[in-house]
TIVO-2410 file (N, C-alpha, C; in nm, 3 decimals):
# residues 75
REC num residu      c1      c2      c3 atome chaine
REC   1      X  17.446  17.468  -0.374     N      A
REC   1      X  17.544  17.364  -0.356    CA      A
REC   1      X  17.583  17.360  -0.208     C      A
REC   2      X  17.566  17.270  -0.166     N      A
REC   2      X  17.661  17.222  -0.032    CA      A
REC   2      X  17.754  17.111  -0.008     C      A
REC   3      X  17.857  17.172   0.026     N      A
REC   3      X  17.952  17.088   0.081    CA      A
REC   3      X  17.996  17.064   0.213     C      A
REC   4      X  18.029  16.926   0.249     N      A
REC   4      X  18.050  16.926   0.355    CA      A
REC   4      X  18.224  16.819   0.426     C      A
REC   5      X  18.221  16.847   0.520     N      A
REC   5      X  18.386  16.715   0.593    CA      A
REC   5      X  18.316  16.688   0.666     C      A
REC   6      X  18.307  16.560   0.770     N      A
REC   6      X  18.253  16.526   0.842    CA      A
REC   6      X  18.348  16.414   0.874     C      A
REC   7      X  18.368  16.410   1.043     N      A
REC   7      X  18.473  16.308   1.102    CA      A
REC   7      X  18.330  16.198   1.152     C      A
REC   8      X  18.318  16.069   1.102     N      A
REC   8      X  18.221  15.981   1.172    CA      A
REC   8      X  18.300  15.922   1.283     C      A
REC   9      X  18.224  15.908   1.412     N      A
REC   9      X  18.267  15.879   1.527    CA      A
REC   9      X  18.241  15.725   1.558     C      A
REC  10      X  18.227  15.669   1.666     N      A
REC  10      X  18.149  15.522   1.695    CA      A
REC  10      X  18.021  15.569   1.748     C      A
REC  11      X  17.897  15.473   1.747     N      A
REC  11      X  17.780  15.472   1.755    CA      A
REC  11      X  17.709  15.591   1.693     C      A
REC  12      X  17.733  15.597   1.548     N      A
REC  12      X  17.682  15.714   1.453    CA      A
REC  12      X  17.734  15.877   1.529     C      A
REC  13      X  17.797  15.925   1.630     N      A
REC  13      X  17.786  16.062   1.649    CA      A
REC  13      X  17.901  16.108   1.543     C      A
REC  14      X  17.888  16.244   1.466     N      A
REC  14      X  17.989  16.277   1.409    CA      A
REC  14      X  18.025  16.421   1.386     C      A
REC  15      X  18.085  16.484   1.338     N      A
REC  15      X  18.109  16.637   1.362    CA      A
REC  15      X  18.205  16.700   1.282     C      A
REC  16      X  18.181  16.819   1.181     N      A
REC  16      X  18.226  16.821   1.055    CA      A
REC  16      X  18.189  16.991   1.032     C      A
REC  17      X  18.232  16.997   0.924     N      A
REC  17      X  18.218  17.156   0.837    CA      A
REC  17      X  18.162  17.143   0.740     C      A
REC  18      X  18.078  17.252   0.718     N      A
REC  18      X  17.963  17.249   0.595    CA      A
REC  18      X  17.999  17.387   0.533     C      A
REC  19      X  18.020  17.422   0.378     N      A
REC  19      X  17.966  17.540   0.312    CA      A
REC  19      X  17.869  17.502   0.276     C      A
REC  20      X  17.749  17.617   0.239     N      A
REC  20      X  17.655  17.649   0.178    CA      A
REC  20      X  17.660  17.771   0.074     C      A
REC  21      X  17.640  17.728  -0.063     N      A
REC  21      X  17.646  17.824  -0.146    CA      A
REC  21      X  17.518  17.834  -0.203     C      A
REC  22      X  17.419  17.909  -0.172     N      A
REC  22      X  17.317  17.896  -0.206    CA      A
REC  22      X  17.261  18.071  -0.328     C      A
REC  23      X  17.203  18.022  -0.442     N      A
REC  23      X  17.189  18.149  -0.528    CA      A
REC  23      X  16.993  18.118  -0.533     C      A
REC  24      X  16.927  18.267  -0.554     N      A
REC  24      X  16.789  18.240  -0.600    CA      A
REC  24      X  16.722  18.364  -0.596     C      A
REC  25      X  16.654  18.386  -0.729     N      A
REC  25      X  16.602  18.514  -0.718    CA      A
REC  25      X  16.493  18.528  -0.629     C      A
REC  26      X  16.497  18.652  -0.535     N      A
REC  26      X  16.431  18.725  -0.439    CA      A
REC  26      X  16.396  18.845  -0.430     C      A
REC  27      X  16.333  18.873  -0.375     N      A
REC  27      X  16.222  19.001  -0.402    CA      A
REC  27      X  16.309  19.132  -0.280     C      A
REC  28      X  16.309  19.238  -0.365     N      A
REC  28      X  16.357  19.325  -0.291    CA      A
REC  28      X  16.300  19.444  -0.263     C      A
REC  29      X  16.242  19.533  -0.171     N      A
REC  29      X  16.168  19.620  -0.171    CA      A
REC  29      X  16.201  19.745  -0.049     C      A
REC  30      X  16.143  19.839  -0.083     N      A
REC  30      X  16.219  20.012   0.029    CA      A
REC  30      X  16.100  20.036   0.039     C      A
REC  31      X  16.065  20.115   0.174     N      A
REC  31      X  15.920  20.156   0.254    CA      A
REC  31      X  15.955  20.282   0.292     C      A
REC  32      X  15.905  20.405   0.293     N      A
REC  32      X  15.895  20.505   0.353    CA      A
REC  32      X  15.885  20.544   0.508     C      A
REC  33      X  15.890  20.682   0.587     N      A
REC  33      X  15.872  20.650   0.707    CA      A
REC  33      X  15.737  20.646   0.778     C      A
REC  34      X  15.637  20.597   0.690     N      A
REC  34      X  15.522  20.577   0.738    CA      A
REC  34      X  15.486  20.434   0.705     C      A
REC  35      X  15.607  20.355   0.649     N      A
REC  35      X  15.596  20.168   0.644    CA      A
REC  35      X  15.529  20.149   0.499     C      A
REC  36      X  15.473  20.281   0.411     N      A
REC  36      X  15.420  20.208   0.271    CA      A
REC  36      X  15.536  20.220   0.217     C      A
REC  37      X  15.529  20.066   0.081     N      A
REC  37      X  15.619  20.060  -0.010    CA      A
REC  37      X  15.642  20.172  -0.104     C      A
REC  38      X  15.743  20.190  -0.121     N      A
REC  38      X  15.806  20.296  -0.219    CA      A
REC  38      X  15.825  20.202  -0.368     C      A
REC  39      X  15.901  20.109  -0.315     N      A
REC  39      X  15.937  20.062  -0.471    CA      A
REC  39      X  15.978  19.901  -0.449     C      A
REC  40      X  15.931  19.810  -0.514     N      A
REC  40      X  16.016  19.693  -0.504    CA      A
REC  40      X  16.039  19.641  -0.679     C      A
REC  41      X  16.095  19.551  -0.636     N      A
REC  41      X  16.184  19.473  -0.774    CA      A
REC  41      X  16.236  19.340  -0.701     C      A
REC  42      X  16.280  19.245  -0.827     N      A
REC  42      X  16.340  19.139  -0.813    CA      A
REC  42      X  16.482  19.122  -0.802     C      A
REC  43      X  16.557  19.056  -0.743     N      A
REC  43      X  16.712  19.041  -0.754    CA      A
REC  43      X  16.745  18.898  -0.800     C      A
REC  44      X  16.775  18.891  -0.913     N      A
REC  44      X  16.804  18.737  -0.976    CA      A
REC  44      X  16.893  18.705  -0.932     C      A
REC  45      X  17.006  18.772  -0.844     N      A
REC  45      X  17.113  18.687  -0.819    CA      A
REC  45      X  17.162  18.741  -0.669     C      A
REC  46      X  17.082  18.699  -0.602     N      A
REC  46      X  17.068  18.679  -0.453    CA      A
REC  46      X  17.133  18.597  -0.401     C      A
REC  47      X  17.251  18.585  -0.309     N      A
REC  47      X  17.296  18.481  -0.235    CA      A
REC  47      X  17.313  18.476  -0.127     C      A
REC  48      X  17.353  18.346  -0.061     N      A
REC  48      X  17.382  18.351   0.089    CA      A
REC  48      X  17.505  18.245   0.062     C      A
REC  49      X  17.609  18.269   0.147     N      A
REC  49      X  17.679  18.182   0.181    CA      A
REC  49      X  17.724  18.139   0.270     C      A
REC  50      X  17.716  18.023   0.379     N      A
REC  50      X  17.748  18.035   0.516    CA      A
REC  50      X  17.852  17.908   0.515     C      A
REC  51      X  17.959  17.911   0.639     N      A
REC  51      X  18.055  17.830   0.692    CA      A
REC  51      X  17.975  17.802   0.819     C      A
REC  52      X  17.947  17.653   0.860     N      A
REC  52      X  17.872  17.568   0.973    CA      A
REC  52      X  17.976  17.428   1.069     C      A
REC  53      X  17.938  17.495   1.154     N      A
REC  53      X  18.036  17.402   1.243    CA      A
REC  53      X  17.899  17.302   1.267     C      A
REC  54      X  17.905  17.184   1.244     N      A
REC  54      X  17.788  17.069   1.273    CA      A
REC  54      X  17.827  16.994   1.387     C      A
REC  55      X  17.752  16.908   1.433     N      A
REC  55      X  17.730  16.850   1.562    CA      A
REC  55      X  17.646  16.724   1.542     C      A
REC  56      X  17.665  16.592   1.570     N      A
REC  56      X  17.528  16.561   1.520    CA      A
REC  56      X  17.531  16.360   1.595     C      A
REC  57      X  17.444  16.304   1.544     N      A
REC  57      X  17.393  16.146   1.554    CA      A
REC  57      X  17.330  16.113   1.462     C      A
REC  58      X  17.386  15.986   1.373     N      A
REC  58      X  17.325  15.947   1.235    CA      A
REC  58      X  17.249  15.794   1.301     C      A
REC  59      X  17.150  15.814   1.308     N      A
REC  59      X  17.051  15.681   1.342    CA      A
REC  59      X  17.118  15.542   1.258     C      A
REC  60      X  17.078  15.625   1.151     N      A
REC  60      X  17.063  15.491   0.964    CA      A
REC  60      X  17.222  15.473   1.024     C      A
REC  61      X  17.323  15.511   0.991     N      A
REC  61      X  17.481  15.514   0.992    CA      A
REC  61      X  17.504  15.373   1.162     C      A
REC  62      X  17.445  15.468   1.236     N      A
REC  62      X  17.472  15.337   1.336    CA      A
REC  62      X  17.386  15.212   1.363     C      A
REC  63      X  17.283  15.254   1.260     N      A
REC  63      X  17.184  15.131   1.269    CA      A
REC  63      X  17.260  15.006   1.158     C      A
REC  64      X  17.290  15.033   1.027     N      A
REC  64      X  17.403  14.980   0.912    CA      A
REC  64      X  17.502  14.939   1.023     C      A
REC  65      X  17.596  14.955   1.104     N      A
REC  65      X  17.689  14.910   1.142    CA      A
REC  65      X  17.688  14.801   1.269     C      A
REC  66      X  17.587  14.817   1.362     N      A
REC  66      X  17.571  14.753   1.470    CA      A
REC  66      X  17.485  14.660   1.505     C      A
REC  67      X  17.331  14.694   1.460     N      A
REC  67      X  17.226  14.678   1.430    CA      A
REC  67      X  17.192  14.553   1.280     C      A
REC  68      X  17.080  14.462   1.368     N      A
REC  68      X  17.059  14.373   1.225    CA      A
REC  68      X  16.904  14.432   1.194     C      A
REC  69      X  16.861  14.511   1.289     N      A
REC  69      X  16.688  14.571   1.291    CA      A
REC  69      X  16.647  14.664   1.337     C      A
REC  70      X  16.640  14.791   1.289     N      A
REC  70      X  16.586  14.948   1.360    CA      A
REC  70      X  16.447  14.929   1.336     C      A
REC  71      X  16.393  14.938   1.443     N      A
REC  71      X  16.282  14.933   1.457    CA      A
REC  71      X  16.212  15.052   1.570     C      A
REC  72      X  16.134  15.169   1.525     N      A
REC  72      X  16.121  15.270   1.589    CA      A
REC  72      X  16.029  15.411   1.531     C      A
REC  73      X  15.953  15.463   1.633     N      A
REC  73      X  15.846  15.525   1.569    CA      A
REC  73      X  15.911  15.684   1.493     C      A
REC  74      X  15.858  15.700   1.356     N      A
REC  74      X  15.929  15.834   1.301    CA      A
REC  74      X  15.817  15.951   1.328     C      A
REC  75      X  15.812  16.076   1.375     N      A
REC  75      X  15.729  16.147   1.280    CA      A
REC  75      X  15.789  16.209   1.223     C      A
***
């Protein structure tokens, strides 16, 4: 799950706070002091959760507001 606030600025720039609550099983494993594995296993309930200060320019957002035609190469 992510959530986010975001203040939209003029000409698409905008700047906001994001959580990330992210869960997923991942592989967990211990090595000896010669680097071979000793033992691994799975962890079904693995998470990360991070607080993100964002920064940013929404193309689409200022193209919708100003713009009657974005026209421009994507890769």
């Amino acid at each position: 799950m992510t959530y986010g606030a975001y203040l939209m600025m003029e000409r698409g720039m905008f700047i906001g706070l994001e959580h990330v609550d992210y869960t997923i099983p991942s592989a967990v494993g211990f090595s000896g002091e010669n680097k071979s594995v000793l033992f691994y296993g799975m962890d079904p309930n693995f998470k990360i959760k991070t607080y993100s200060l964002v920064v940013g320019y929404d193309e689409i957002s200022y193209a919708k507001r100003y713009e009657a035609d974005l026209s421009c190469f994507y890769f």
